[in-house]
C-alpha positions as CSV (number, residue, x, y, z in Angstrom):
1,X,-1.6,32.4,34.9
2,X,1.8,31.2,34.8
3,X,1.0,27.6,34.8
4,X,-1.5,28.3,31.7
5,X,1.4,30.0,29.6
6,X,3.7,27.4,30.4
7,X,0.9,24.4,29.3
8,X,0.4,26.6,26.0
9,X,4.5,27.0,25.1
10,X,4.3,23.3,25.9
11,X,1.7,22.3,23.7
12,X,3.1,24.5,21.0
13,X,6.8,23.1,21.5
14,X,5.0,19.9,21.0
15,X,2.9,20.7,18.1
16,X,6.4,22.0,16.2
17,X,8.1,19.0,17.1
18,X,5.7,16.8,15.4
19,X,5.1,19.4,12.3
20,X,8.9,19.3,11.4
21,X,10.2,17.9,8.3
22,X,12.3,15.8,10.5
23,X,9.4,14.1,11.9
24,X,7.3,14.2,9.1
25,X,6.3,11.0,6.6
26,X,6.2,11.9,2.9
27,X,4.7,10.5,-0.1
28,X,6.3,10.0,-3.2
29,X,4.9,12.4,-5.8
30,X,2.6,11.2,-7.6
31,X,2.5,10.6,-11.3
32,X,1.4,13.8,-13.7
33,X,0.0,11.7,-16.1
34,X,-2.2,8.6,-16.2
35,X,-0.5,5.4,-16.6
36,X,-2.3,3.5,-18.8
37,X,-0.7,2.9,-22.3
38,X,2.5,3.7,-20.5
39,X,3.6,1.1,-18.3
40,X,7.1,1.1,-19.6
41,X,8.7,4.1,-17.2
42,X,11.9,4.1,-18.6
43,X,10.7,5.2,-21.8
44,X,10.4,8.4,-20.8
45,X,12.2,8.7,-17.6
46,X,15.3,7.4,-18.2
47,X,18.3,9.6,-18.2
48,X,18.3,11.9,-20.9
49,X,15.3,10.9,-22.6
50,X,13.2,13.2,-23.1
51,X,13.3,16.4,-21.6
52,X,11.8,18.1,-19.6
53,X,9.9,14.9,-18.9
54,X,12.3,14.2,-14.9
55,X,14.9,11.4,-14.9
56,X,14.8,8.5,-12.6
57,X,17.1,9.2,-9.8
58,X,20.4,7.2,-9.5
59,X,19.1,5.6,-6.1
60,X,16.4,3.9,-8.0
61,X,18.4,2.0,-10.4
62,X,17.5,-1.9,-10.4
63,X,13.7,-0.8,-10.1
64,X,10.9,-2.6,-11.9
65,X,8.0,-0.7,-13.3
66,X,5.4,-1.9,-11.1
67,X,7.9,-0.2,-7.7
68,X,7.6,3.0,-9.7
69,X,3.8,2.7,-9.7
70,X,3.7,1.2,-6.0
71,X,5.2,4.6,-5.0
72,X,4.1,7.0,-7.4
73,X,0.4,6.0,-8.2
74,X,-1.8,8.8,-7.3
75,X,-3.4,6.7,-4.4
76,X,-0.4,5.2,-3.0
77,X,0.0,3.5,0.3
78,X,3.6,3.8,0.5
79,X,5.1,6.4,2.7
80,X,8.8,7.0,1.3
81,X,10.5,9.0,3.8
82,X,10.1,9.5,7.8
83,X,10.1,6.0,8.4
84,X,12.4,4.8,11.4
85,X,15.5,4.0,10.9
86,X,16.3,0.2,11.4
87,X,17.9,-0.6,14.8
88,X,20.5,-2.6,13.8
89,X,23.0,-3.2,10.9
90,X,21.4,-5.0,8.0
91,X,24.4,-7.3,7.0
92,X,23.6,-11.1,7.8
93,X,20.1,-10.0,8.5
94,X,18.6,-9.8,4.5
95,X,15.4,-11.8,5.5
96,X,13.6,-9.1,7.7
97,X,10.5,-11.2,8.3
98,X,13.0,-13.8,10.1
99,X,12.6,-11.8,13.3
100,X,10.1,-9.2,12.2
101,X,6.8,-11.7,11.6
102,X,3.9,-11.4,13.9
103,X,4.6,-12.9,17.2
104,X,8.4,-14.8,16.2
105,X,10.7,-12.8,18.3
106,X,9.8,-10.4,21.3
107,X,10.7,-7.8,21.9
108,X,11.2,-7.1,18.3
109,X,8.6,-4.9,16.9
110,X,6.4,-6.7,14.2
111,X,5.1,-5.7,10.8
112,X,2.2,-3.7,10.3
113,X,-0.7,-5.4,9.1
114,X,-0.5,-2.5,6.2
115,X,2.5,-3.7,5.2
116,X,1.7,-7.4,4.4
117,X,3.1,-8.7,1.0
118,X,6.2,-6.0,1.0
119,X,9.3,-7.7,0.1
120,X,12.8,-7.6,2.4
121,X,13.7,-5.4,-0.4
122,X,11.1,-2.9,0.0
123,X,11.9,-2.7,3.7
124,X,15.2,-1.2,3.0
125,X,13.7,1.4,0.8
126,X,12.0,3.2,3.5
127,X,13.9,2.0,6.5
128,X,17.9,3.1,6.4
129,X,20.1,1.5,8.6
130,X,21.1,3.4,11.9
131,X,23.7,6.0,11.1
């Protein structure tokens, strides 16, 4: 009896863990509107604009209009936040595929095959460096 409760709090312990924001991986939101006729994002989301229409975030400065619709297309691929942090610092290292390529460097981990054609740039949008 006592080794069933214990299994169950377990399980649920478990289930928590890997329900929390912490752990989870989010999507950007997704565009309200459709994009055609209005590839240029900045037309509308740049600061002050056009309200209430939302402003681009300062942390996305530099950014063309085809990231914004990698990220915020309704059937996006990209998962924005919950990614693992890099295991290392980033300085010197700008060309993640160096050591990061399938099969170059063991025990590195390699890319995902679902992340073929990402640029070293879009590495670092998702993956921070260790704190």
């Amino acid at each position: 009896m006592i080794r069933g409760l214990l299994s169950f709090s377990g399980a649920l312990f478990v289930l928590a863990l890997a329900s929390s924001p912490a752990s989870a991986q989010l999507k950007a939101p997704a565009m309200a509107h459709d994009a055609a006729g209005k590839e240029n994002c900045m037309m509308c989301h740049a600061v002050g604009v056009m309200e209430p229409v939302p402003d681009v975030p300062a942390d996305h400065e530099g950014r063309t209009n085809d990231q914004c619709q990698m990220c915020h297309a309704p059937d996006s691929p990209m998962v924005t936040m919950g990614a693992p942090a890099m295991g290392h610092d980033p300085a010197g290292k700008e060309n993640c595929m160096m050591c990061h390529a399938v099969g170059v460097m063991e025990p590195v981990p390699d890319v995902p095959a679902d992340h073929e054609g990402r640029t070293n740039e879009m590495c670092t949008w998702c993956h921070k460096p260790p704190a």
